[in-house]
KEZA-828956 format. One record per atom (N, C-alpha, C, O, CB): x, z, y; residue in one letter. Coordinates in steps of 0.2 Angstrom, whole numbers, plus 5000, padded with zeros to 4 digits. Each point is the difference from the previous one (the first is absolute). Last residue first. Glycine has a CB too. Layout:
# residues N
XZYA
...
//
This chain:
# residues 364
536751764730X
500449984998X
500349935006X
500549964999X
499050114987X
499850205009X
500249955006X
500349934996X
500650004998X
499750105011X
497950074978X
500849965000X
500049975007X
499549965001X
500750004986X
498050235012X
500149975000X
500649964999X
500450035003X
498750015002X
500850194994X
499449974999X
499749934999X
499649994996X
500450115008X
502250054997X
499649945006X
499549995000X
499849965005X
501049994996X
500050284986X
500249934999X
499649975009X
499650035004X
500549954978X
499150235008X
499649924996X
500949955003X
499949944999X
498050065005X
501850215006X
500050024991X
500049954997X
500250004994X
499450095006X
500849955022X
499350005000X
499950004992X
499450004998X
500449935014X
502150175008X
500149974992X
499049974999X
499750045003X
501750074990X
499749925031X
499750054995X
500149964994X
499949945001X
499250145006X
501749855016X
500350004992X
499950054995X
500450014996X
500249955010X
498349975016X
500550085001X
500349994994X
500450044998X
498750075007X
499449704996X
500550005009X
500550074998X
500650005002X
498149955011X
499650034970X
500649985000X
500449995003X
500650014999X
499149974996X
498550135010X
500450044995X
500549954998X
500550024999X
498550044997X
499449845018X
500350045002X
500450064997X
500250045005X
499049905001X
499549884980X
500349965003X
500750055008X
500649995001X
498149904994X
499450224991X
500649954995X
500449985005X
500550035001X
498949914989X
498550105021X
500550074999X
500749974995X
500550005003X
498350104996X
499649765004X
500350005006X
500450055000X
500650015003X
498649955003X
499650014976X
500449945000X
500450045007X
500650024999X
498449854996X
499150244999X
500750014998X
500549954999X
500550024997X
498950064998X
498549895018X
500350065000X
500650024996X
500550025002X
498550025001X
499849764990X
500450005008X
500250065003X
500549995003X
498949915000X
499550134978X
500449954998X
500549985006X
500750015000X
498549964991X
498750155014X
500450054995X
500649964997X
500450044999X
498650034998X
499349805014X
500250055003X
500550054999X
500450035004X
498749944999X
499849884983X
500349965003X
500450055005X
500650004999X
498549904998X
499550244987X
500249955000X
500549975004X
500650034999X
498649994996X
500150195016X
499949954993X
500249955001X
500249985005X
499050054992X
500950205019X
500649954998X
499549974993X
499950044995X
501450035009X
498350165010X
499549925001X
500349944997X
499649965000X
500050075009X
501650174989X
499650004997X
499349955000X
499649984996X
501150135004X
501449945014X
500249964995X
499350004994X
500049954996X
501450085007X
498149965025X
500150044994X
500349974994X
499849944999X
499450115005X
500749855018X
499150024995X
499950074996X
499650044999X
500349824997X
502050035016X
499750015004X
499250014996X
499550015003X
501449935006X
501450154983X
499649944999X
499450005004X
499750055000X
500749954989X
502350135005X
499449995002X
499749935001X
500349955001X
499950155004X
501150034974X
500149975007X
499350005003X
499450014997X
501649905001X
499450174980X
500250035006X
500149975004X
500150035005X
500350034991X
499249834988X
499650074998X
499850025006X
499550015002X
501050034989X
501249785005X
499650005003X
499250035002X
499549995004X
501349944992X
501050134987X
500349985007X
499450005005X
499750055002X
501249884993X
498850074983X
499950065002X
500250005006X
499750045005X
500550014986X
499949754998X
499350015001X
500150095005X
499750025005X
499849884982X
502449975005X
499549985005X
499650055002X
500050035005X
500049874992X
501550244991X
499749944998X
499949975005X
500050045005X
499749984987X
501350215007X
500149925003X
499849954999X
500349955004X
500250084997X
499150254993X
499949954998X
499949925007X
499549985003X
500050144987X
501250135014X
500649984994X
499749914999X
500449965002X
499950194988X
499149955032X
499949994996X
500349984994X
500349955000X
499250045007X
501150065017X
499350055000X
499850014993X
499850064998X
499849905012X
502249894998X
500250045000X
499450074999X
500250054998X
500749875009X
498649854994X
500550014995X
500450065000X
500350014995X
499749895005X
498650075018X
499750004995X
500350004993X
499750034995X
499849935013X
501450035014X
499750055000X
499649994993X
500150064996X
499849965018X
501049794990X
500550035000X
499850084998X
500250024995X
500449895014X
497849924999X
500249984993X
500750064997X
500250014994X
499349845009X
499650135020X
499550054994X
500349984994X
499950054996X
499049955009X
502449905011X
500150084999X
499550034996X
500150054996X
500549955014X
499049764993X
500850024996X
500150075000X
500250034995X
500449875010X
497650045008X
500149984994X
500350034994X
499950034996X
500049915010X
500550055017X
499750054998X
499649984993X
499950054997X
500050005016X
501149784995X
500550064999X
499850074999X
500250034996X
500449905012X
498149864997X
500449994993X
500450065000X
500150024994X
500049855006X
498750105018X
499750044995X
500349994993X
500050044995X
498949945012X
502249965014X
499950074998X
499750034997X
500050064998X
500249935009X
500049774994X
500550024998X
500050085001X
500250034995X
500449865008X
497750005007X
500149984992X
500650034997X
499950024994X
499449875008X
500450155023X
499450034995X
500049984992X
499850044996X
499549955016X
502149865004X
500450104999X
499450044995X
500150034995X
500749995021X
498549734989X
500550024995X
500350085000X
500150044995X
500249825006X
498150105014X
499650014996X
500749994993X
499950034995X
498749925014X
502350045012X
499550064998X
499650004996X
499850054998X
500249985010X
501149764998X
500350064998X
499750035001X
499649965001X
501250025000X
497849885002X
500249994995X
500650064997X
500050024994X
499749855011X
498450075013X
500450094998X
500249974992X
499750024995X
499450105011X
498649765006X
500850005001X
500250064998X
499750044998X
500349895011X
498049924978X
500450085003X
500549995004X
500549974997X
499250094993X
497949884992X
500749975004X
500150035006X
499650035004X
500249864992X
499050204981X
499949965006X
500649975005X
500650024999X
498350055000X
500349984973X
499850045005X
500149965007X
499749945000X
500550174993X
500749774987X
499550045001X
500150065005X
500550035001X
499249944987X
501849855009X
499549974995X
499350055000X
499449984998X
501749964993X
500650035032X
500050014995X
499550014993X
499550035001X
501149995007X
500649935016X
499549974998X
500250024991X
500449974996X
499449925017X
501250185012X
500050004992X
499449984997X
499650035002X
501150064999X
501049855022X
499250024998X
500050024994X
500549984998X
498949955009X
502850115009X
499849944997X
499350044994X
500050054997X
501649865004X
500350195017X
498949995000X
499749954996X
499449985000X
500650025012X
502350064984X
499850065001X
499149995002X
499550024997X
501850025007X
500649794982X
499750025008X
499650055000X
499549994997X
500549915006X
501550084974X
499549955005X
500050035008X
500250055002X
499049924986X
502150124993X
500449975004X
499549965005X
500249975005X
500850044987X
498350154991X
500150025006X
500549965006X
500150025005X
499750094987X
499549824985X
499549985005X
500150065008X
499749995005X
499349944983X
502550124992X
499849905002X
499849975008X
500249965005X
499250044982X
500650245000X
500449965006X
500149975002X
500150005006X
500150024992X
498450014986X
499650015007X
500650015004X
499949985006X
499050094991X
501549864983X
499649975003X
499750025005X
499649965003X
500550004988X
501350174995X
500449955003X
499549955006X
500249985006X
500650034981X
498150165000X
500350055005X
500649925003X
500049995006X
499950174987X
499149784988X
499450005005X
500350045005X
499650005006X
499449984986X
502249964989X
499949975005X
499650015006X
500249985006X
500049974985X
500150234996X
500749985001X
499849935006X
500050005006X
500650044980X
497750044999X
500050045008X
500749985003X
500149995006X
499150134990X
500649764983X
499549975005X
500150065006X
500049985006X
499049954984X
502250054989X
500450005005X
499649985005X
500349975005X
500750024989X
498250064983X
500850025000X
500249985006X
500750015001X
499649974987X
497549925006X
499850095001X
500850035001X
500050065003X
498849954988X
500649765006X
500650015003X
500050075002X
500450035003X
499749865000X
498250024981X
500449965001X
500649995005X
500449954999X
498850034995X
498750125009X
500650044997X
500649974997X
500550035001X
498650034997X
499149935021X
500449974998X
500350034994X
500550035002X
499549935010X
499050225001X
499549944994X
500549944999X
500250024995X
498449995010X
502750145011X
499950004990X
499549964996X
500149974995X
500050145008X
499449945023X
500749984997X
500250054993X
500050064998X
500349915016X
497349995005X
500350024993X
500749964997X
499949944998X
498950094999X
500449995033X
499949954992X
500350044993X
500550025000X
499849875007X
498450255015X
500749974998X
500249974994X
500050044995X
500350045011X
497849955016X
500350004992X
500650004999X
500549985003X
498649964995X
500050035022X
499750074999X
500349994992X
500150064998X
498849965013X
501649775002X
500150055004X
499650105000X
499950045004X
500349815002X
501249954976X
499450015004X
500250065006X
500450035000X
498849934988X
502749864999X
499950065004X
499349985001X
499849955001X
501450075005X
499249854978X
500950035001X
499950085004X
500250054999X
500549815004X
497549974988X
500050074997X
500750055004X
500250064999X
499249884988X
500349855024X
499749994995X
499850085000X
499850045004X
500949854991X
500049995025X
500450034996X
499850034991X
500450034997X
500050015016X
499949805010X
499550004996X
500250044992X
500249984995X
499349905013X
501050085021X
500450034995X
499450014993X
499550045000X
501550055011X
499649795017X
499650024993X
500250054994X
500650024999X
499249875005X
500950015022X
500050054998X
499550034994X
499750065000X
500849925010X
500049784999X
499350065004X
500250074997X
499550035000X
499249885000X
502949924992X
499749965007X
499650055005X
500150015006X
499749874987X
501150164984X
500350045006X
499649955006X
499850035005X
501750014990X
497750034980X
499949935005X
500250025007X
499650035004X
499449904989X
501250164978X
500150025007X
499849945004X
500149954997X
500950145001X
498650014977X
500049975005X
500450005007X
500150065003X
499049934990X
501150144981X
499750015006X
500049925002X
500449964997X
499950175007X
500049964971X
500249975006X
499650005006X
499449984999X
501049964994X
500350154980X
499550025005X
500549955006X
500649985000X
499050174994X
500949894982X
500049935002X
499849995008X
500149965004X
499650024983X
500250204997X
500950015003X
500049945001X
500549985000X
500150114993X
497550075012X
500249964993X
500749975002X
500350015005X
498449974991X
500850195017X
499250004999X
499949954991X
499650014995X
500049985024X
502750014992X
499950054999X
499249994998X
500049974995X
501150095012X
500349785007X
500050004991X
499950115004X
500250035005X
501049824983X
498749935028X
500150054999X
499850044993X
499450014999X
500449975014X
501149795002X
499950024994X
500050085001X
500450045002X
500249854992X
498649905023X
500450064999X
500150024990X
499549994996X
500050075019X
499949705000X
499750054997X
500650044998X
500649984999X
498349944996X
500049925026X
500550014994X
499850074996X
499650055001X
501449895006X
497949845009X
499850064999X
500650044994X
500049974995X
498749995008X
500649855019X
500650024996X
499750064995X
499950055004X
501149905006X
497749825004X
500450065001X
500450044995X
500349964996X
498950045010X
499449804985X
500250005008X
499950094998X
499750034996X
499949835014X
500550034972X
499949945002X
500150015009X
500249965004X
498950004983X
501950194990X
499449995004X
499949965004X
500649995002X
499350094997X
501450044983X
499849915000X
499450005003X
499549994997X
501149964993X
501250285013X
499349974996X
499949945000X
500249995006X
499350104996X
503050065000X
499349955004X
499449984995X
500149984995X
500849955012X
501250284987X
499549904999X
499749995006X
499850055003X
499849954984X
501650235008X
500149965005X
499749915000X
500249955003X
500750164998X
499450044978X
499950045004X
500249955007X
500649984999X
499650134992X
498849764991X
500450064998X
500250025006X
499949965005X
500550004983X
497649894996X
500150045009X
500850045000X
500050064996X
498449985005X
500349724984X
500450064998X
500350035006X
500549985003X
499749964985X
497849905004X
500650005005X
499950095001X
499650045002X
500449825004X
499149994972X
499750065007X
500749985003X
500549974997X
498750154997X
499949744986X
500450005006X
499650045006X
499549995003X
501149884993X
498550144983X
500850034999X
500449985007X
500550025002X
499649954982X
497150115014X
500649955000X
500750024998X
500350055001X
498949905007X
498950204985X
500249965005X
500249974999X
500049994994X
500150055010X
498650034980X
499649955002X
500649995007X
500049945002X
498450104993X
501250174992X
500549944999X
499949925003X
500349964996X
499950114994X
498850115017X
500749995003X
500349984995X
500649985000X
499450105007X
497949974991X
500149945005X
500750005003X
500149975005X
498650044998X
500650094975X
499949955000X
500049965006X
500149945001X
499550094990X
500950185009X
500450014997X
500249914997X
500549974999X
499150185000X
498249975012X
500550015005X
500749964997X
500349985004X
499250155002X
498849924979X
499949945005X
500449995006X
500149945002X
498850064995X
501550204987X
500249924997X
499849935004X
500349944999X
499550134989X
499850155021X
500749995000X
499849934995X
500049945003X
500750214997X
497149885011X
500450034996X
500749985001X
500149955003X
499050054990X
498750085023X
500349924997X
500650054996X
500350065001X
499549815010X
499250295007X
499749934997X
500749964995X
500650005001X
498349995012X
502150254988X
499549965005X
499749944997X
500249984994X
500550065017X
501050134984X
499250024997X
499449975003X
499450025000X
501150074997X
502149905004X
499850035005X
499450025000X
499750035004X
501049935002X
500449904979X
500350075001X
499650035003X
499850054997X
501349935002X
497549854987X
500650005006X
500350065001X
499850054996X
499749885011X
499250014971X
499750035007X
500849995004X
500650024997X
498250114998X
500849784983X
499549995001X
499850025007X
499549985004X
500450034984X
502449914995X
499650025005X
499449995003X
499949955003X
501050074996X
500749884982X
499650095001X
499650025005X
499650044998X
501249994998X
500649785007X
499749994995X
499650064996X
499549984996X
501449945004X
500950125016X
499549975003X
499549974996X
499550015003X
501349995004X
500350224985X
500249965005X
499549945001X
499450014998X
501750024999X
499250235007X
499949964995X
500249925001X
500249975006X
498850124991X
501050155015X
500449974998X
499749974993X
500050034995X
500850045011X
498050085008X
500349945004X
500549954994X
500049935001X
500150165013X
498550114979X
499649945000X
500549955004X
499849944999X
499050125001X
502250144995X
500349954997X
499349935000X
500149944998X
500850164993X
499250105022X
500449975003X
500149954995X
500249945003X
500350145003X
497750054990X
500249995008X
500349935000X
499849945001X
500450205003X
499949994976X
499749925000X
499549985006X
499549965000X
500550064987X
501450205009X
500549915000X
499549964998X
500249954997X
501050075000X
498450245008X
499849925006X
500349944998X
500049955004X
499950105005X
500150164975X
499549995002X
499749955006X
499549975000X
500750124995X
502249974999X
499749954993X
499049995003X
499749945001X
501550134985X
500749995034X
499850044994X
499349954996X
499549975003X
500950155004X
502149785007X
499049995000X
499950064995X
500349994995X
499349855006X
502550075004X
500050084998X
499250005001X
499650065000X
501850005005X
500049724996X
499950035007X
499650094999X
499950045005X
499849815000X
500750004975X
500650005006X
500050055006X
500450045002X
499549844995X
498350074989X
500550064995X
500549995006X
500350055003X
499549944979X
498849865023X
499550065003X
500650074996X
500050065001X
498449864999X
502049845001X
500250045006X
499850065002X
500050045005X
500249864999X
500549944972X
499650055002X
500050035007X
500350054999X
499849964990X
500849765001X
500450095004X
499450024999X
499649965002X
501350045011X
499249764981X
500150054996X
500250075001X
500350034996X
499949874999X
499349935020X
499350004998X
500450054994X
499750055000X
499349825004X
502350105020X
500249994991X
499450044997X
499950065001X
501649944997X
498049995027X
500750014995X
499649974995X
499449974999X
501350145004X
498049875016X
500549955001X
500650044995X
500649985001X
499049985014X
497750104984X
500750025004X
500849995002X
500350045003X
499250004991X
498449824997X
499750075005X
500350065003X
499950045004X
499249934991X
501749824991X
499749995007X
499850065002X
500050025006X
499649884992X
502750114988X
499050014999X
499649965007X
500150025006X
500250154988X
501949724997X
500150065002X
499250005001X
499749965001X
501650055003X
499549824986X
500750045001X
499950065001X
500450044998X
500249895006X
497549894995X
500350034998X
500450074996X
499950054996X
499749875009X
500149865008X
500050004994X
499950054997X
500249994994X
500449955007X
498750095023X
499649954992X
500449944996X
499849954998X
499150055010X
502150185004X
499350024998X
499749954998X
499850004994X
500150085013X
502049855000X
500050084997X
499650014997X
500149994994X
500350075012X
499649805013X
500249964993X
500150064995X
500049984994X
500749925011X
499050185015X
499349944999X
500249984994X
499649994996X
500149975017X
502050134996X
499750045000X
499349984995X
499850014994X
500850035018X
501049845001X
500350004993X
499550054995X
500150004994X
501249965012X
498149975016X
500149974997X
500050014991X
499749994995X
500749985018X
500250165007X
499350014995X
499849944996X
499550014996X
500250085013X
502449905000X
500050064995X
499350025001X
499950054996X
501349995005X
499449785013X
500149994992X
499950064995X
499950004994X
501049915009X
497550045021X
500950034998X
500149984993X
499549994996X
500650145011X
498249745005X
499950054999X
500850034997X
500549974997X
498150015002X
499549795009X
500450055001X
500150064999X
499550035002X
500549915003X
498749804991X
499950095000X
500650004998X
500449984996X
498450065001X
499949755013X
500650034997X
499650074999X
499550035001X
501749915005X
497249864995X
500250055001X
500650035000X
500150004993X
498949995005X
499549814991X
500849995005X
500250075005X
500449995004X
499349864998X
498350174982X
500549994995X
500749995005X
500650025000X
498649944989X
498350135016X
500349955002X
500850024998X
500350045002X
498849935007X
498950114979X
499849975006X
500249955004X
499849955002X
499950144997X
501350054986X
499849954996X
499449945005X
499949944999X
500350154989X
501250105019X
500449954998X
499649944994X
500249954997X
500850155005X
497950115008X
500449955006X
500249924998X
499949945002X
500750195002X
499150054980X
499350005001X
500249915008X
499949945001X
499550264994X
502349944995X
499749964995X
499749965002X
500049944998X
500050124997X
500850125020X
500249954999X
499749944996X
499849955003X
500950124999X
498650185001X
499549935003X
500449934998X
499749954999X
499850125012X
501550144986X
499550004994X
499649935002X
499949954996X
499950185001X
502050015016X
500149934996X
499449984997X
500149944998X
500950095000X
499250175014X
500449985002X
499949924999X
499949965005X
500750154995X
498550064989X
499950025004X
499949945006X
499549985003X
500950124992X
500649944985X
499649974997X
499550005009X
499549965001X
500650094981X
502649975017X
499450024997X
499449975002X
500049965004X
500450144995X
502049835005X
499749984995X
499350064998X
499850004994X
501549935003X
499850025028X
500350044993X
499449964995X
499549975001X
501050175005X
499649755017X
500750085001X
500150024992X
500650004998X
498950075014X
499749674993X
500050064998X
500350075001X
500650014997X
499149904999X
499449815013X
500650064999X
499550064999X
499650025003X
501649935005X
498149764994X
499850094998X
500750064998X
500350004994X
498649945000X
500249795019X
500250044994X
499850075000X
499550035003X
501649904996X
497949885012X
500449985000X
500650044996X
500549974997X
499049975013X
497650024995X
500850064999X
500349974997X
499849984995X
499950135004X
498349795005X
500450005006X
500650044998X
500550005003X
498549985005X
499150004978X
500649925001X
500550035005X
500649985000X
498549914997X
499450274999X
500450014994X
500549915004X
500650005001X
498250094984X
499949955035X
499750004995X
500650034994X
500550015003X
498549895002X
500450155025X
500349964991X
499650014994X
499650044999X
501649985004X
498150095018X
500249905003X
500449984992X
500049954998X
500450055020X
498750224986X
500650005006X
500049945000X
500249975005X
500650134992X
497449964989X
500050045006X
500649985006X
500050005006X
499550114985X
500949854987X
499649935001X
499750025009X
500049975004X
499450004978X
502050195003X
500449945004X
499749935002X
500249945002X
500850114991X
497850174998X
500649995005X
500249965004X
499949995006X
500350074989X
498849914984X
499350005007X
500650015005X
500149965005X
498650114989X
502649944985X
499749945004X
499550005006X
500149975006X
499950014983X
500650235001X
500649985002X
499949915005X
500149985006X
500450114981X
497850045000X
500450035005X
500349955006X
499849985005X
500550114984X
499249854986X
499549985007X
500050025006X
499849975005X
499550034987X
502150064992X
500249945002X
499550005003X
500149995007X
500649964986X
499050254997X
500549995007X
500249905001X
500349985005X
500450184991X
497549894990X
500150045006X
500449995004X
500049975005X
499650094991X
500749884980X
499749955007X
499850015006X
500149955005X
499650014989X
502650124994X
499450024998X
499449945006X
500149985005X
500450164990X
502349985007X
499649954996X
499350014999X
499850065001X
501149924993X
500850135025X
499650014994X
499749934997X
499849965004X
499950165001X
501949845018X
499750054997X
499650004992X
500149954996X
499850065016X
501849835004X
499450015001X
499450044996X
499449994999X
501149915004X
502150075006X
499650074999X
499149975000X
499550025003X
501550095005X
500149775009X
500450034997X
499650054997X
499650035003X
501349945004X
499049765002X
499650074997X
500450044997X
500349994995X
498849965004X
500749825018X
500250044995X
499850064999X
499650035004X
501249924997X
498349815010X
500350075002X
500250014993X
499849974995X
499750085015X
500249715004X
499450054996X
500450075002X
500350025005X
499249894982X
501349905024X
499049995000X
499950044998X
499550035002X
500149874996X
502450185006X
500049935003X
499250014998X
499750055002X
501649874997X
499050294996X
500549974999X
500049925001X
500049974994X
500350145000X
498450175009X
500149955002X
500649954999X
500550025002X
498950055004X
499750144981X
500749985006X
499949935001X
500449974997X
500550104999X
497950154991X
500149944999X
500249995008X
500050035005X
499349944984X
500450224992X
500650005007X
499849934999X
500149984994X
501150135008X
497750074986X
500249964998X
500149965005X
499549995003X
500250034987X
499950255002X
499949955006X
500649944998X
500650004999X
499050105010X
498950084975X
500649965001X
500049965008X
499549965001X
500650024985X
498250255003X
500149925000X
500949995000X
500450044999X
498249935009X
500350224984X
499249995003X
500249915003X
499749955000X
499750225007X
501950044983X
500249965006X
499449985003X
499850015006X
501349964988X
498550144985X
499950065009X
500549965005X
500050025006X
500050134988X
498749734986X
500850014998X
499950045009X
499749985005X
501149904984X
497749974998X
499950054996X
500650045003X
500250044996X
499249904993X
500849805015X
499650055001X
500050074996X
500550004996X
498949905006X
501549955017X
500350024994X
499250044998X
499750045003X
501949975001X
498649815017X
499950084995X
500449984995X
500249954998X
498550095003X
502049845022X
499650004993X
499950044995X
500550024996X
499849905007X
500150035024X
500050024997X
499649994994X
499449995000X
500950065008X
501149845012X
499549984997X
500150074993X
500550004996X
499649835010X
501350105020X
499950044994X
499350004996X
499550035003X
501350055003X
500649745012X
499650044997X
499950054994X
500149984994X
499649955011X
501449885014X
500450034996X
499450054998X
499850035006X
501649954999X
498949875015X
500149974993X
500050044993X
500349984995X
500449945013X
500350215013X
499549945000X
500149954996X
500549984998X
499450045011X
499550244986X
500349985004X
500249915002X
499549974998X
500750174998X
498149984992X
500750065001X
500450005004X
500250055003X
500049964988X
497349935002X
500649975002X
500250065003X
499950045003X
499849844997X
498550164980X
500350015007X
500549945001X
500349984995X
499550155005X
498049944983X
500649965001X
500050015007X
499650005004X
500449914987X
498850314999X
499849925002X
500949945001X
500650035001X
498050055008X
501050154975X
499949995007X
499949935001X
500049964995X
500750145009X
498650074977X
500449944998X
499849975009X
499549995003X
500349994980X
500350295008X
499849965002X
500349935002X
500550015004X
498850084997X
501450154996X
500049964995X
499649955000X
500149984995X
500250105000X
500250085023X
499149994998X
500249964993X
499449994997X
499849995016X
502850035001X
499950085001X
499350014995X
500050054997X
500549975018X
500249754988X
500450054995X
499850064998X
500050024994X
500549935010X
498549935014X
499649984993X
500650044995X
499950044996X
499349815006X
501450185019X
499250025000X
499849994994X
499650044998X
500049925013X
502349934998X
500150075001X
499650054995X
500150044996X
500249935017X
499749794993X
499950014994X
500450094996X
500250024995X
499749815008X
499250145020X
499449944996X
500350024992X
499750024995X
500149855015X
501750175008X
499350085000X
499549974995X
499850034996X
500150025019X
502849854990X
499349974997X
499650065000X
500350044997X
500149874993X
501750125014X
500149955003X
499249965001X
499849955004X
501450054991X
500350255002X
499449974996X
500149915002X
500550005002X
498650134998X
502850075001X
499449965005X
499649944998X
500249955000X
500550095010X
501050194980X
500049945000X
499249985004X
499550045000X
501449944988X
500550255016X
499749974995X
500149925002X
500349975005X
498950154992X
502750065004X
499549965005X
499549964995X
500249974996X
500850025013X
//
């Protein structure tokens, strides 16, 4: 059964990659689009929510002045101002997702910000660190000899992994740099309020709780606001995409695991309940559009099966050779080619294919 669009407006600018207009979603409650730039998403929808005088903001998108100017004009159009936002919850720690925080918080510092502890703990990684910003492993792996990269593309894959003090171009090879992105997060605050799976949000009126859904990253959180049948679902579920599981790598050893758990999760929700999701459009067909994500994971799983069996050579990389790719594996660069074999890693281990590297990451 397919899924039922909710929005033809923001139906339309998906279908055209084009930056749609701010919508109310529903009451008190708006989807406010902010680019990303350089990147075939084309934006983030950043969810503001009416809350006593002011509102909240879920997901306020990409860093950069554009998108804050974005973002601002929006909410000056709706009657608020930066003073008026009363916090900020986070589904996931990408740059997508988060990058504006900073920028918010210096504007107005009595702001909370909310977000699961394990991206949290995530965020702290990388900028000690512990682990590569532009890959989330141990900066001492090589992931291009790891992952079986032929020697002619690993400076594809090894431009991502550097670290932040090094770095001149983002992973995704978009405006603004990893190391300036790397300085506005350190800039968070230490008193974040810390989301774990069924919290309440510190919202001033109505109720909003937060789901833990780990797989996309293993901190990943939806919203839900049962009053009107909400469901603000981050990267968790889109309604034509299907989120990369593996880029997280730092849990690359049990994220399709989660993420097959987590659409269970949310199979316990309400059937009509709206999907309001960070890109493309909002949707009823929650369960059907979860049985569609789980079937693609599975055929998946069997190309990946059919393939080890087709090929002496198991590396990542040959793996993913063979699978199918809506472009082609041969359109794959850079940024794109790393998140291709990430996702592949990560479904080779769901089968307990040996990946040759160990965990790649220390659970620690």
């Amino acid at each position: 059964m397919a899924i039922e669009t909710l929005s033809s407006a923001q139906a339309a600018a998906w279908k055209d990659r084009v930056l749609p207009a701010v919508e109310k979603v529903a009451e008190g409650v708006w989807a406010i689009p902010v680019p990303i730039p350089n990147n075939p998403l084309v934006y983030t929808y950043c969810y503001g929510i009416a809350d006593g005088s002011g509102l909240i903001l879920i997901d306020p998108g990409w860093d950069g002045k554009d998108q804050y100017l974005a973002l601002t004009s929006a909410l000056e159009s709706l009657g608020f101002t930066v003073a008026n936002v009363h916090g900020i919850a986070i589904t996931h720690y990408h740059r997508d997702h988060i990058g504006l925080v900073p920028a918010l918080l210096h504007k107005n510092p009595d702001m909370w910000v909310a977000m699961h502890g394990e991206d949290l703990r995530s965020i702290k990684q990388f900028f000690s660190q512990s682990v590569d910003l532009g890959t989330g492993v141990d900066p001492s792996i090589n992931i291009a000899r790891a992952y079986g990269v032929p020697e002619d593309r690993w400076a594809e894959v090894e431009a991502l992994q550097v670290s932040a003090k090094n770095s001149s171009k983002n992973a995704q090879g978009s405006a603004g740099s990893k190391n300036e992105f790397a300085l506005l997060m350190s800039s968070m605050p230490d008193a974040i309020t810390i989301l774990d799976d069924g919290s309440q949000l510190p919202t001033e009126s109505g109720a909003l709780r937060a789901l833990w859904t780990p797989g996309h990253t293993y901190g990943h959180s939806v919203f839900v606001r049962d009053e009107d049948g909400l469901l603000f679902s981050g990267d968790h579920v889109l309604p034509t995409i299907t989120p990369n599981i593996g880029l997280d790598s730092g849990a690359i050893t049990h994220s399709l695991g989660d993420y097959l758990g987590s659409l269970d999760k949310i199979g316990n929700l309400d059937a009509d309940v709206a999907v309001l999701p960070a890109h493309g459009f909002r949707f009823h067909g929650l369960h059907d559009r979860k049985r569609e994500l789980i079937e693609h994971h599975r055929q998946r799983l069997d190309e990946i099966t059919e393939r080890m069996d087709a090929t002496d050579d198991h590396s990542v990389y040959s793996i993913a050779q063979g699978l199918h790719w809506s472009r082609g594996f041969d359109s794959l660069h850079n940024f794109n080619l790393f998140a291709a074999l990430a996702e592949t890693a990560a479904h080779m281990h769901y089968l307990d294919i040996d990946l040759g590297v160990g965990s790649l990451v220390p659970q620690g």
